[in-house]
C-alpha positions in Angstrom: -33.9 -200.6 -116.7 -31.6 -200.3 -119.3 -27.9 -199.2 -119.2 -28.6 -195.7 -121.4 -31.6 -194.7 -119.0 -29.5 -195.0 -116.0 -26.7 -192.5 -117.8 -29.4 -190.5 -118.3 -30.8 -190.4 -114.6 -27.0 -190.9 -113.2 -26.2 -187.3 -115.5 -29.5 -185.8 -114.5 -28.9 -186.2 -110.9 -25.2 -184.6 -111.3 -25.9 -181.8 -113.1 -28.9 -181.0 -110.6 -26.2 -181.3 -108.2 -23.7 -179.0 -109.5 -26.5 -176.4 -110.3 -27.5 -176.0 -106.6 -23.9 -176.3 -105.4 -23.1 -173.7 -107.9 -26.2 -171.7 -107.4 -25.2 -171.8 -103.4 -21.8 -170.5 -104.5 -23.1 -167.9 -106.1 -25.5 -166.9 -103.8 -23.0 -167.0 -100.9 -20.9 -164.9 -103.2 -23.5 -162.0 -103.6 -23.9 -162.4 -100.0 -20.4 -161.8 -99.1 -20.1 -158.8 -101.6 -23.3 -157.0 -100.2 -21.4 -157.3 -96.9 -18.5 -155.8 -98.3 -20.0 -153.3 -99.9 -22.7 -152.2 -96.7 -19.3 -150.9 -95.1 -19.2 -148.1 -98.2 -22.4 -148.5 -99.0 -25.5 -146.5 -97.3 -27.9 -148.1 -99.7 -26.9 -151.9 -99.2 -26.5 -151.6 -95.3 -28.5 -153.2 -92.7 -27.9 -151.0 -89.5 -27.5 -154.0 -86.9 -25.6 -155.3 -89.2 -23.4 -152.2 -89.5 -23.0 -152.2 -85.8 -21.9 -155.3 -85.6 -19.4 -155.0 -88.6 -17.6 -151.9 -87.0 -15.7 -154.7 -84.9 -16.0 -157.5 -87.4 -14.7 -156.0 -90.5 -11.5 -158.6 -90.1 -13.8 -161.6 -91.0 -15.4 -159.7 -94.1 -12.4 -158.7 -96.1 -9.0 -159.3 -96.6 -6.8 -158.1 -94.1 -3.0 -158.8 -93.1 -2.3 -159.4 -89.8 0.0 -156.7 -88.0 1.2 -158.9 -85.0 2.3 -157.8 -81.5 4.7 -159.6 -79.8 7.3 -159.1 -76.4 5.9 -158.0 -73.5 2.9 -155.9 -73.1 3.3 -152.3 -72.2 0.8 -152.5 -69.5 -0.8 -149.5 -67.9 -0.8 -148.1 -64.5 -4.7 -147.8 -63.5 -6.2 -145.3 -61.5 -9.9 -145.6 -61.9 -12.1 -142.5 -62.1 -16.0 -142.2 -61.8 -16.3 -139.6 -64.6 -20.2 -140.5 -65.5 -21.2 -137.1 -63.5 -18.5 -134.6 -65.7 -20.7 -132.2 -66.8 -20.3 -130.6 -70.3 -22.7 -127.7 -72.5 -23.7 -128.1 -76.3 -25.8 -126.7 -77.8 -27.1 -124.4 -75.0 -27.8 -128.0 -73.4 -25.8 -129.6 -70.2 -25.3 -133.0 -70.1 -23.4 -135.5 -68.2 -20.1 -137.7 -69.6 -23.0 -141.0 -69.0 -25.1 -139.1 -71.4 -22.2 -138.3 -73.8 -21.9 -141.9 -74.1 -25.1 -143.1 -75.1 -26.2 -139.7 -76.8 -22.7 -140.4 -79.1 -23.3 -143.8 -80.1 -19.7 -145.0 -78.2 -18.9 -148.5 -78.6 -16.2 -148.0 -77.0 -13.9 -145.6 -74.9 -10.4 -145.4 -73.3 -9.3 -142.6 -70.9 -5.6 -141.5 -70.3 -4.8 -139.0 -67.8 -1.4 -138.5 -66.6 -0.3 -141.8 -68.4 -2.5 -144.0 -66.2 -5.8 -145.8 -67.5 -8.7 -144.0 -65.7 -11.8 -144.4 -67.5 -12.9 -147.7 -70.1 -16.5 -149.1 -71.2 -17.9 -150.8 -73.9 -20.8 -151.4 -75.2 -22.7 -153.6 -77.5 -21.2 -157.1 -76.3 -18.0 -155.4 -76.7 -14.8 -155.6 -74.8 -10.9 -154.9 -74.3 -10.2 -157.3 -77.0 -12.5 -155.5 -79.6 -10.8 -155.0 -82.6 -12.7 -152.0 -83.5 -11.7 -150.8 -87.5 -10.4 -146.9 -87.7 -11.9 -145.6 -90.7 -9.1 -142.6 -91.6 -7.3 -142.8 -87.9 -5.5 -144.8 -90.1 -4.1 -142.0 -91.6 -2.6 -140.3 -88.8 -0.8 -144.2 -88.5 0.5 -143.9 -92.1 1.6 -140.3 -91.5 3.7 -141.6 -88.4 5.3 -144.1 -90.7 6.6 -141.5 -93.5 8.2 -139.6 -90.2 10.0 -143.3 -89.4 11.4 -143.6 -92.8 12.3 -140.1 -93.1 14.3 -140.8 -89.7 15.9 -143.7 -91.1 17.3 -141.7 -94.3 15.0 -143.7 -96.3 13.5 -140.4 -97.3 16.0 -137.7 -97.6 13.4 -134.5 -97.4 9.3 -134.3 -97.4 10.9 -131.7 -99.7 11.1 -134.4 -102.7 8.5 -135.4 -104.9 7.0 -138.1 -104.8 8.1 -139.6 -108.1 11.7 -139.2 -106.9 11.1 -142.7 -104.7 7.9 -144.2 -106.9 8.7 -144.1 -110.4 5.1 -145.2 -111.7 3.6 -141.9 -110.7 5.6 -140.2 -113.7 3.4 -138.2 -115.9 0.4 -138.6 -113.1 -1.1 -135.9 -111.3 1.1 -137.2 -108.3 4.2 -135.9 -110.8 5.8 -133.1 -108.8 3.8 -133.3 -105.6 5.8 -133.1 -102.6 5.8 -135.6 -99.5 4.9 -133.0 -97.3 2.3 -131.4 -100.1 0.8 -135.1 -100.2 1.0 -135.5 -95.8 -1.3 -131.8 -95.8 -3.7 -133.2 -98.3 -2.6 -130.3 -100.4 -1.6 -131.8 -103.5 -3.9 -130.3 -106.2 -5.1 -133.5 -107.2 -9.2 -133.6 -107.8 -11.0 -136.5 -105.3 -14.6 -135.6 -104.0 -14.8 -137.0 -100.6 -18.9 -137.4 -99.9 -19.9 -139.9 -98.7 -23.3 -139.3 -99.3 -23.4 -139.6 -102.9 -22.7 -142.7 -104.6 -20.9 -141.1 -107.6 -18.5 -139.8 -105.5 -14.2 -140.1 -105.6 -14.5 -141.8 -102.5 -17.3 -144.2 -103.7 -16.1 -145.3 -106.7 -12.3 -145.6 -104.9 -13.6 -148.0 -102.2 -15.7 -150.0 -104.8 -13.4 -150.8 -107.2 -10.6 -151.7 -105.0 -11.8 -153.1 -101.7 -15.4 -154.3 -102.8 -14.9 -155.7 -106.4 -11.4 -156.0 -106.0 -11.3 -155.0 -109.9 -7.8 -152.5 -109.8 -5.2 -152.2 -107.2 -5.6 -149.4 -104.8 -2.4 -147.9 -105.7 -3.1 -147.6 -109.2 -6.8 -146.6 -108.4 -5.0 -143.1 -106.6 -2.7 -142.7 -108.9 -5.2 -142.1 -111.3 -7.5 -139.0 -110.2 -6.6 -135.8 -112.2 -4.9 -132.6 -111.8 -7.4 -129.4 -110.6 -5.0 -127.0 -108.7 -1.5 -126.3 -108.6 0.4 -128.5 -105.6 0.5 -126.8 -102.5 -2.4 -123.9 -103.4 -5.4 -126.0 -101.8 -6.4 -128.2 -99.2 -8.5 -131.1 -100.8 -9.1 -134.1 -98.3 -8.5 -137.2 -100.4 -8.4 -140.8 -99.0 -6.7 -141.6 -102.2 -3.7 -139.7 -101.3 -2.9 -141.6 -98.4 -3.1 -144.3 -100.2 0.3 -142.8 -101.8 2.0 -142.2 -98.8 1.1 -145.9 -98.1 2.9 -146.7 -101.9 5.6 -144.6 -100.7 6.2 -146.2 -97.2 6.3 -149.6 -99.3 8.8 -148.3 -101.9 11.5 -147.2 -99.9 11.4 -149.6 -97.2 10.9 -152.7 -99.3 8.2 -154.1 -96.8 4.9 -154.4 -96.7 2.7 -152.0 -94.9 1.5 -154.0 -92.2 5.1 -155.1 -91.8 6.7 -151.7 -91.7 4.1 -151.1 -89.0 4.7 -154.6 -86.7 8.4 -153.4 -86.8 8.2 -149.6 -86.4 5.0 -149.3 -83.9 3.1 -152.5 -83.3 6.2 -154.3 -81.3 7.8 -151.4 -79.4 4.9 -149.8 -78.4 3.8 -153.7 -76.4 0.7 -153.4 -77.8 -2.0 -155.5 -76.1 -3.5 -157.5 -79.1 -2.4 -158.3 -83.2 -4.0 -156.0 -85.6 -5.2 -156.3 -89.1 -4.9 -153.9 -92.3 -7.7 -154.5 -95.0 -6.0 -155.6 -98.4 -7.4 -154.3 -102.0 -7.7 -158.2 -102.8 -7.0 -161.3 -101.1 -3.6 -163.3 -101.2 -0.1 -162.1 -100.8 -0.5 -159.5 -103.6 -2.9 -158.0 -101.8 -1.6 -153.9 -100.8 -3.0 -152.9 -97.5 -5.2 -149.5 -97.5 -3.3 -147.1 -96.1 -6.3 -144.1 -95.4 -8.4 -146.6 -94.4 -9.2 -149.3 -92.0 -6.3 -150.4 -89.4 -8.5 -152.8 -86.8 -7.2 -152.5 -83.4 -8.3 -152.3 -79.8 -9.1 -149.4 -78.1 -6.1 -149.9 -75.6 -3.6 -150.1 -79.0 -5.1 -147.0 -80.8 -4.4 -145.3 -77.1 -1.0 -146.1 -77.3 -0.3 -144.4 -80.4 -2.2 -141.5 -78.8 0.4 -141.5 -75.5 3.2 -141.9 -77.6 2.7 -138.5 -79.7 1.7 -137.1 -76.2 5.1 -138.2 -74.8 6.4 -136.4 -78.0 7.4 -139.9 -79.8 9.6 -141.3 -76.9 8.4 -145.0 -75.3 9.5 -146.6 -71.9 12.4 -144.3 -72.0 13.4 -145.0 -76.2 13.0 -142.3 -78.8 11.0 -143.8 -81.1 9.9 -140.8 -83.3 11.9 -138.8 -84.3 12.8 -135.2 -82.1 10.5 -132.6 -83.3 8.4 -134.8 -85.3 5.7 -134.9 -83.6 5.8 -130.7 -83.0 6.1 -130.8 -87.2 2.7 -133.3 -87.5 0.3 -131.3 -85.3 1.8 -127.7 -86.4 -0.6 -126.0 -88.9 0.3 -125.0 -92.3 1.9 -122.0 -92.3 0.2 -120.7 -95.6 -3.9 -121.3 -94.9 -4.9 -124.2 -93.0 -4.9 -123.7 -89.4 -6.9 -127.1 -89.1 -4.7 -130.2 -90.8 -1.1 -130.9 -89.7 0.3 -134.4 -91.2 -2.9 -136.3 -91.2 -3.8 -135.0 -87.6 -6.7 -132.2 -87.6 -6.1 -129.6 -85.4 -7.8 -127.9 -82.6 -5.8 -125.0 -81.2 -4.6 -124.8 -77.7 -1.8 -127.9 -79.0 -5.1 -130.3 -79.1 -5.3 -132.5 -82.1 -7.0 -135.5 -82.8 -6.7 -138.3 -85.4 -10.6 -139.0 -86.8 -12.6 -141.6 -88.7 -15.6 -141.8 -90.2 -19.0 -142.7 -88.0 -17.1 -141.2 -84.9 -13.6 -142.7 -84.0 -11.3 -140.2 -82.3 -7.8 -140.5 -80.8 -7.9 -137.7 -79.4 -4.6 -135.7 -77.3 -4.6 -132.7 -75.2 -0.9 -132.3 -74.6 -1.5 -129.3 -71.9 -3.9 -131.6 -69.7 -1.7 -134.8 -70.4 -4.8 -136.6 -71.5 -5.3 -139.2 -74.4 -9.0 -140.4 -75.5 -9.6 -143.2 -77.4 -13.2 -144.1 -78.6 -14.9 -146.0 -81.5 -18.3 -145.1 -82.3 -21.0 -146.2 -84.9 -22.8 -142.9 -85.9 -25.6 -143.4 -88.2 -24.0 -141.2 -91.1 -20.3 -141.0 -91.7 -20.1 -137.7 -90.4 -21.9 -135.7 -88.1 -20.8 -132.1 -87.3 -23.2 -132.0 -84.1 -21.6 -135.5 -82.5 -18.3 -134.0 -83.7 -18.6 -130.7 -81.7 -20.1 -132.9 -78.6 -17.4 -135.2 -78.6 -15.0 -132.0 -78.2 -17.0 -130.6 -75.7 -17.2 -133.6 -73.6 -13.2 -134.4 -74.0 -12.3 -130.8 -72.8 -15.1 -131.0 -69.9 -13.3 -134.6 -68.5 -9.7 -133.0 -69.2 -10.7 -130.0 -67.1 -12.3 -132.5 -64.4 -9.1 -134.8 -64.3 -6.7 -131.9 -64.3 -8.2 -130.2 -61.6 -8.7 -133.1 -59.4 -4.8 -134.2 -59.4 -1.9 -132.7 -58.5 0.7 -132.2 -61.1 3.6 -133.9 -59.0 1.3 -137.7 -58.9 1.9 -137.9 -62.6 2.1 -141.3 -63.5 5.5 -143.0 -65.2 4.8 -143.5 -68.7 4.1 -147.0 -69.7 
């Protein structure tokens, strides 16, 4: 055979080569978007596979490790058989076992007294679980604008925004106020539906976290002016996203830094976390109304350390009257949104994701709930209400069964 025809076979066989190998890349990159996108996505979601990716989102997108480190903060357990607590919805009683299979729990962590009395999972499941927040996130963020605010890195939630991140200038962020921003009340226009694809919260998630085409900050910068700051409440994920920016800014960290320093590392949390990143790589800005991926026992800990009003094995970590400013209402209008905590009278408050994740305190029945869930749609006003109903019921059960003077030390 002669030289030229074994060029040609030798450059036939290469090229075949590359177009399968690039073919496979490209496939495995469609792949790996559709994944991406079936966390925002109703339309490109496979429900097992949505399951499954409530404690998987880590190995999906681009995170950054928050890491724990020291000694764990272990808790005192006093195990309770709670399965029989009765609770009513709906003109309906049902049982705390029912709760738990009719509310889709992948996972759930009691705290009464400051003792562990009540954890399952579900679903293959377990204590290590690092099950992603949704917008519990936010109450996190929120916590970190009260650090830096103790730390004189921020003066006064009085001051504007612009006063600490120059780049919103001549945005509709321009003259919002920290605290404004922290009540979702800063007049800036975001449609939060997660039913419609068109919508603010869409076309946010999309373009930042799924194409990874515009940096998240700018992306929430960028949403116009429709009311005047401070007349309406106008839940935005978009402007957490700018408390995030702010945190950043005067602190000169990275989120997921700030956090591993402030919270993650006193608090002896259990296991590392991860914050999902707009793009991969160390330019990547971590979402801050979005997506913190922890386990149960960590997102419980935050819960007992605003139910211990901010202080932690015997150290004031928030800041004295902080946590009485975050789950106060507005005094205004809202009665039902502190700083990034939603409100349910009687001192209760909760911080809440999408598809059912709670952590959920009761101040006058010292008890903390933490649970993950995977509702079918993102929100459900029904599984909402039960998940109230059934929290109260076990508070009422625990509290009545223990004597005030067996409370146990914090951890």
């Amino acid at each position: 055979m002669c030289l030229k025809k074994w060029v040609v076979i030798v450059v036939g066989v290469v090229l075949a080569g590359a177009l399968v190998y690039s073919t496979s890349l490209a496939l495995r990159y469609v792949e790996h978007a559709l994944d991406r996108g079936g966390y925002f996505d109703p339309g490109v979601r496979d429900p097992e596979w949505f399951r499954r990716g409530q404690r998987t989102m880590s190995e999906a997108l681009p995170t950054r490790t928050v890491s724990r480190g020291g000694a764990i903060a272990q808790w005192v357990e006093s195990p309770r058989d709670l399965a029989s607590v009765a609770y009513e919805h709906g003109g309906m009683r049902h049982t705390f076992a029912e709760f738990l299979e009719r509310n889709h729990t992948h996972g759930i962590v009691v705290l009464h007294r400051g003792a562990l009395v009540f954890e399952r999972y579900f679903d293959g499941s377990d204590d290590g679980s690092r099950f992603t927040s949704w917008s519990v996130a936010k109450s996190v963020t929120a916590t970190l604008v009260g650090m830096a605010l103790a730390e004189g890195r921020i003066r006064s939630l009085d001051d504007t925004l612009e006063t600490y991140i120059p780049a919103l200038r001549g945005t509709a962020y321009d003259g919002v106020t920290i605290e404004q921003a922290l009540r979702m009340r800063s007049g800036v226009a975001f449609t939060e539906e997660y039913t419609e694809g068109g919508s603010d919260i869409a076309s946010y998630m999309r373009s930042s976290v799924i194409e990874q085409a515009a940096s998240a900050d700018t992306l929430a910068a960028g949403f116009p002016r429709a009311a005047d700051p401070g007349s309406v409440f106008n839940y935005n994920t978009a402007e957490t996203q700018i408390l995030g920016w702010l945190v950043r800014s005067v602190t000169q960290k990275s989120h997921a830094a700030y956090l591993e320093e402030k919270l993650w590392r006193p608090l002896g949390m259990e296991h590392d976390a991860t914050l999902v990143l707009d793009r991969p790589g160390p330019d990547g800005v971590e979402l801050a109304g979005c997506c913190l991926n922890a386990a149960l026992r960590d997102w419980a800990r935050i819960g007992q350390l605003y139910l211990q009003d901010g202080v932690w094995r015997g150290k004031r970590l928030l800041a004295e009257g902080w946590v009485a400013r975050s789950t106060s209402p507005n005094a205004d209008a809202d009665s039902f949104y502190g700083y990034q905590w939603w409100l349910f009278g009687n001192g209760r408050y909760s911080a809440e994701g999408v598809h059912g994740q709670f952590i959920f305190v009761d101040p006058a029945r010292d008890l903390v709930v933490a649970k993950a869930s995977v509702w079918p749609d993102a929100w459900d006003e029904a599984l909402a209400d039960e998940a109230m109903a059934a929290f109260d019921a076990i508070g009422r059960h625990l509290n009545a069964a223990v004597r005030p003077a067996t409370r146990t030390p914090a951890p």
